[in-house]
N, C-alpha and C positions, 0 to 999 in steps of 0.2 A: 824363902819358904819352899819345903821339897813337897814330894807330893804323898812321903809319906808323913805330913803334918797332918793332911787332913782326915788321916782314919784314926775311928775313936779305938781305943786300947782294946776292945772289947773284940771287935774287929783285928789285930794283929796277927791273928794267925790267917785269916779269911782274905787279908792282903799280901802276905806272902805267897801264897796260894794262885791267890792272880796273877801275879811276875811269874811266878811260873808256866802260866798257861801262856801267858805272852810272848814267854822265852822261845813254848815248845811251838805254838799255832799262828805266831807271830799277832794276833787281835784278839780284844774281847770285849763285848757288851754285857754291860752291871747294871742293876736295879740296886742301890743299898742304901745306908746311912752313912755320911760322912759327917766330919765337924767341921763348924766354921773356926774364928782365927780365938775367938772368943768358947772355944770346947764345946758351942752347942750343937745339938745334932740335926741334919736335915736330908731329907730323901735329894739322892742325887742320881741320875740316869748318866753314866759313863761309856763312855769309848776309849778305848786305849790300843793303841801299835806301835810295834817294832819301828824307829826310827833311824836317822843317822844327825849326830847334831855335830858341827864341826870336828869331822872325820872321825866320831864316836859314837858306839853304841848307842841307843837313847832311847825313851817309852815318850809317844806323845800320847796323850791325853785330852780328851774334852768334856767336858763337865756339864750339866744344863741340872739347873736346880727344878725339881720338881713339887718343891712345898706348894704351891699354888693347886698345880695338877691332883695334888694328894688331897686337898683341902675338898675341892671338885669333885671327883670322885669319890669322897667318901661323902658329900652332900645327895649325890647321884644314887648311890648305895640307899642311905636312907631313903629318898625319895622314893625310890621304889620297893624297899621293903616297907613303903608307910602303904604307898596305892597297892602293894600285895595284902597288907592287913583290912583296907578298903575292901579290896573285893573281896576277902574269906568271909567279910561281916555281912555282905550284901545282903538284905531279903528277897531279890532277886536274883534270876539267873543272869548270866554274862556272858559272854562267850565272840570271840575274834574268830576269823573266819578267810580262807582266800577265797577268790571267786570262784573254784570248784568244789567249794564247798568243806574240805578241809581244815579241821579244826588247827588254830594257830594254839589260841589259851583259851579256856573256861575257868570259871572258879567253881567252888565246891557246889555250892548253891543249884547251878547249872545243872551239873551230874545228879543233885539231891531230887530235882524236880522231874527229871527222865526216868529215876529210879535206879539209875547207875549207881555201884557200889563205892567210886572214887572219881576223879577227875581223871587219873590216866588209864582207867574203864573207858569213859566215855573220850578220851581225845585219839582212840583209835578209829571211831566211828564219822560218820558224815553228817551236816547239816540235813543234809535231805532227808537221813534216816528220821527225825523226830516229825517229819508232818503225814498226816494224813491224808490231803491233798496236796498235791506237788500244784498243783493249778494257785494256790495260795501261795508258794514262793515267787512264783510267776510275777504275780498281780502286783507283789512286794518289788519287786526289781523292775516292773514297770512304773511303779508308781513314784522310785526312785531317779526315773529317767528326768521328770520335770521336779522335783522337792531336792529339799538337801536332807529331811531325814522321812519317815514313818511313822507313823505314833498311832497307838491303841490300837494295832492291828490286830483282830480277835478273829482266832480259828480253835479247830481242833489239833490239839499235838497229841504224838504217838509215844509212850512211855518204851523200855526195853523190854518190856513185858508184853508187848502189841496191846495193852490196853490205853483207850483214851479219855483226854481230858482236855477243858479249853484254856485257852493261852490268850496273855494279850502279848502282844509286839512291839518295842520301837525299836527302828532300826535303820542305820545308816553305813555311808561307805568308806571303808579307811583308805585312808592315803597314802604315801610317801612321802619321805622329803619335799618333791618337785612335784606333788600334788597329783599325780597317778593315782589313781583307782586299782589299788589291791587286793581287796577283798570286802566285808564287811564287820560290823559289830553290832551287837543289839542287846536287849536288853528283857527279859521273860519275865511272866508274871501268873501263877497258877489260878486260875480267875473261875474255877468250875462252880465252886460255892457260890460265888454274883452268878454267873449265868443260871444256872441252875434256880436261884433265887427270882432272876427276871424272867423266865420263862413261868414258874409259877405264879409272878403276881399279874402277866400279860393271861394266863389262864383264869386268875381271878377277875381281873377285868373284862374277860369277853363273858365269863357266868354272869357277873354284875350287869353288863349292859345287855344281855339276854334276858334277866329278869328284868330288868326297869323296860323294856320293851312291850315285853308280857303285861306289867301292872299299867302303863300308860295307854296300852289296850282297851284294860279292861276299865281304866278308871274313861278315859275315851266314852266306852261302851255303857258307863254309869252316869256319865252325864248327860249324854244323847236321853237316855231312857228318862231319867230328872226333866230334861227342857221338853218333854213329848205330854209329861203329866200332865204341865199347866197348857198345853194346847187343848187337853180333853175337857180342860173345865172351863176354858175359854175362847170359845170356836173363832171369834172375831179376832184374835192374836192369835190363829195358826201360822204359825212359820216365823213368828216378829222375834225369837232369840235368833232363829240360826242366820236370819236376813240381817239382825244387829250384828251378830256376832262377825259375817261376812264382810263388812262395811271397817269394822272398827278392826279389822286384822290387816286391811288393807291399808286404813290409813297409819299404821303402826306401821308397815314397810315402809310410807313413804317417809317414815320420822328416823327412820335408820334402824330401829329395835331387830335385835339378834333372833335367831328360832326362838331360843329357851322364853324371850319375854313376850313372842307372839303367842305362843302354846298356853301363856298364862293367861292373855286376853284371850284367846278361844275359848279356855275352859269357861274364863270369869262370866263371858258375854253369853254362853250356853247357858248359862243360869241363873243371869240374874234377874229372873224375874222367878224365880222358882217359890218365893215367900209368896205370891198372890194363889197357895192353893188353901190358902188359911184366909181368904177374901171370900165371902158371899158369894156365890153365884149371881142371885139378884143384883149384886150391884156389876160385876163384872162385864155380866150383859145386856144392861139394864136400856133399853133404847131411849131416853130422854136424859137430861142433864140431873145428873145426881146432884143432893143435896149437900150442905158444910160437912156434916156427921157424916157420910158416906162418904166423902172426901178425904176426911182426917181417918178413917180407916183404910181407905186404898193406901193412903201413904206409909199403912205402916210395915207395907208387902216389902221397902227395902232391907228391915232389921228384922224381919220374918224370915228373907232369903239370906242373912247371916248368920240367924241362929240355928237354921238347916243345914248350910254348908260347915260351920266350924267346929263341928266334929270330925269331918274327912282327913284331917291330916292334908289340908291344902299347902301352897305355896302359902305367906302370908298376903301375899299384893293381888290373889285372886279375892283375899276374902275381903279383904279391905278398899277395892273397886268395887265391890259387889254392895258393897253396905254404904259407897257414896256416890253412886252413880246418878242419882238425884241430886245431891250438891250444885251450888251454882255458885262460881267465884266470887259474888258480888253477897255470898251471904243467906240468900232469898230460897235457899233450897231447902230438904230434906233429908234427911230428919234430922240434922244436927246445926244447921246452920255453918256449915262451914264457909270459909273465906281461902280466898289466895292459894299459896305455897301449903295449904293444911290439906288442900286434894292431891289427889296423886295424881299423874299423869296418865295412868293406864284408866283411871274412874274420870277425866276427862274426855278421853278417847270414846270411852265409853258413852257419857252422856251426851254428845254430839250424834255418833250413830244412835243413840239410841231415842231422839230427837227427829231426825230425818227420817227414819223408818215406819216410827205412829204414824208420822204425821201423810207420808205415801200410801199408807193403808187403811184399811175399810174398819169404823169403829164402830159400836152399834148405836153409837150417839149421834154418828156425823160418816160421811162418804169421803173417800179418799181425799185431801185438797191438791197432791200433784209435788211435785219434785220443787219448781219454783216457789211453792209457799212455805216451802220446808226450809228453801236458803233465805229466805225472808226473815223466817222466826233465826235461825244460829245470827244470820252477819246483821242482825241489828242489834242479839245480846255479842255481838263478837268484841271481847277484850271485856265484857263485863261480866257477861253469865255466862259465858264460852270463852276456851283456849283460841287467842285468835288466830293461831297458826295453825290448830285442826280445824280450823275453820275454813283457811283460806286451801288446807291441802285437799279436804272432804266435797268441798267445791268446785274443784279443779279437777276432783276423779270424776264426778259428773259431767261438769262441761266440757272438761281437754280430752279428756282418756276414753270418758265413752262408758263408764262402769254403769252397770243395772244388778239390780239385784237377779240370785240365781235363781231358777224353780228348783232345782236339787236339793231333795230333801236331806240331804246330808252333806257334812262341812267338817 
């Protein structure tokens, strides 16, 4: 087999051509097609030179099939006109970078968001040109010192136009080969609309919680003025909301309850006696034991002070303390005879302060009986007509902690 077997026909003039080059420069290196023994054709990388073969002239030759190499590289080829289609589709920006900031590649997107008119507009320019503060590329490269990349890093970026807008970030470091740090890459995001968006609704919320500050004020300021009416019409209960309401806020801390459900037991306990201004006076401050009939109407100052409050637009669990605060788990209470799990916690709270409190102060029926006949009456209903855990907490603010009611007329 010679070795002009292996060129295809098509090729015949293109290998004569080479002998000749060989003749005149004595070597040559080929990229071509040659055939195998069976005419098919395959990329082969050749060398050939002037030899001497047993005291003759001679061409050596060496051959290295490259069909593999070809296969490779045009896989390579793809590959990267696939990740070139990848980044023109981006909907973000992209952009490579050396550490002096240096553009390597952007894609279009990149240039689209700066306002540049193409990519090779913008690949004459620098990284640094796009920020507004350079103290933000900074913080970027320190923050890269300890992480392996950046994410959602949001500043201001600077358009071509010197106008700005905000940017989110992720960004990391490119490598080489051997894992050297060459530059950067990241990834943009034109984010002005959400900012822009979040800044108005942080503006809606500080008007919000400026208003609900104001109305909590005033509503504050409407209940005070509520729990001061029924002091006017019953001098012998001056002060017994705000002293209840004192007692049952406190034992509500020690039960773990948030602000939000303290503030509800303030309000509830500010008034719930507010229905006894629909009570007689006569009987209110009546100085001897009142009768069945004037009995069964004081009771009925708890659904008196619901049907006053539940038009306010209240929380629901103020109104609904307030209308069972006389309840007694065992059933035996007012006005509805409730049992168990059908009271609420916060009209438990309640009817313990507000139990201890009568009974410490001056009634026009009876003179004060004193702090220990007050724990007398709760921890003997305690676990039947009392929560026996406000019970034992309401007790211990007394004895351990030292608690007295305040003379301050306001709470």
């Amino acid at each position: 087999m010679s070795l002009h077997d292996l060129v295809l026909e098509k090729n015949e003039k293109y290998f004569n051509e080479m002998i000749d080059v060989i003749k005149e420069k004595g070597k040559v290196v080929l990229n071509g097609l040659a055939c195998t023994r069976n005419k098919e054709p395959i990329p082969l990388y050749i060398f050939s030179k002037n030899t001497e073969w047993n005291n003759q002239k001679a061409i050596l030759s060496i051959g290295t099939d490259m069909t593999q190499q070809t296969k490779a590289d045009k896989i390579l080829q793809e590959s990267i006109g696939e990740n070139q289609r990848i980044l023109d589709n981006l909907q973000d920006g992209f952009y490579r970078a050396d550490l002096d900031g240096n553009y390597l590649i952007l894609n279009p997107r990149m240039a689209e968001i700066f306002g540049y008119d193409s990519v090779s507009d913008m690949l004459n320019t620098n990284t640094k040109d796009f920020y507004v503060n350079l103290e933000d590329r900074t913080k970027i490269f320190n923050e890269l010192k300890t992480k392996e990349k950046v994410t959602n890093f949001i500043m201001q970026g600077k358009r071509k136009d010197k106008t700005t807008f905000w940017i989110s970030m992720h960004v990391q470091y490119l490598k080489d080969e051997n894992g050297n740090i060459i530059g950067t890459e990241g990834l943009l995001r034109d984010v002005t609309e959400r900012k822009l968006l979040e800044e108005e609704v942080l503006k809606q919320q500080k008007s919000l919680i400026e208003a609900n500050r104001v109305l909590e004020k005033r509503l504050a300021q409407t209940i005070n003025a509520m729990s001061r009416v029924v002091e006017l019409r019953d001098v012998y209960t001056a002060g017994h909301q705000r002293r209840v309401t004192e007692l049952a806020c406190k034992i509500a801390e020690r039960l773990g309850y948030n602000q939000e459900q303290i503030v509800n037991i303030k309000y509830g306990s500010l008034i719930h006696d507010i229905g006894k201004i629909y009570i007689p006076s006569d009987i209110l401050n009546k100085p001897g034991k009142i009768t069945n009939l004037e009995y069964q109407i004081l009771q009925t100052h708890a659904e008196q002070s619901y049907n006053i409050v539940h038009e306010m637009d209240l929380p629901e669990v103020i109104l609904t303390m307030i209308y069972q605060h006389h309840e007694r788990l065992d059933g035996s209470g007012y006005p509805n005879h409730l049992k168990g799990e059908k009271i609420i916690m916060e009209s438990r709270i309640l009817a313990v302060a507000d139990v201890v409190e009568a009974m410490t102060s001056h009634r026009p029926y009876r003179p004060a009986l004193g702090i220990e006949a007050a724990f007398q009456e709760i921890e003997s209903g305690k676990g039947t007509k009392f929560d026996a855990r406000i019970v034992d907490i309401c007790a211990s603010l007394f004895r351990e902690e030292g608690f007295t009611f305040s003379t301050n007329r306001n709470i």
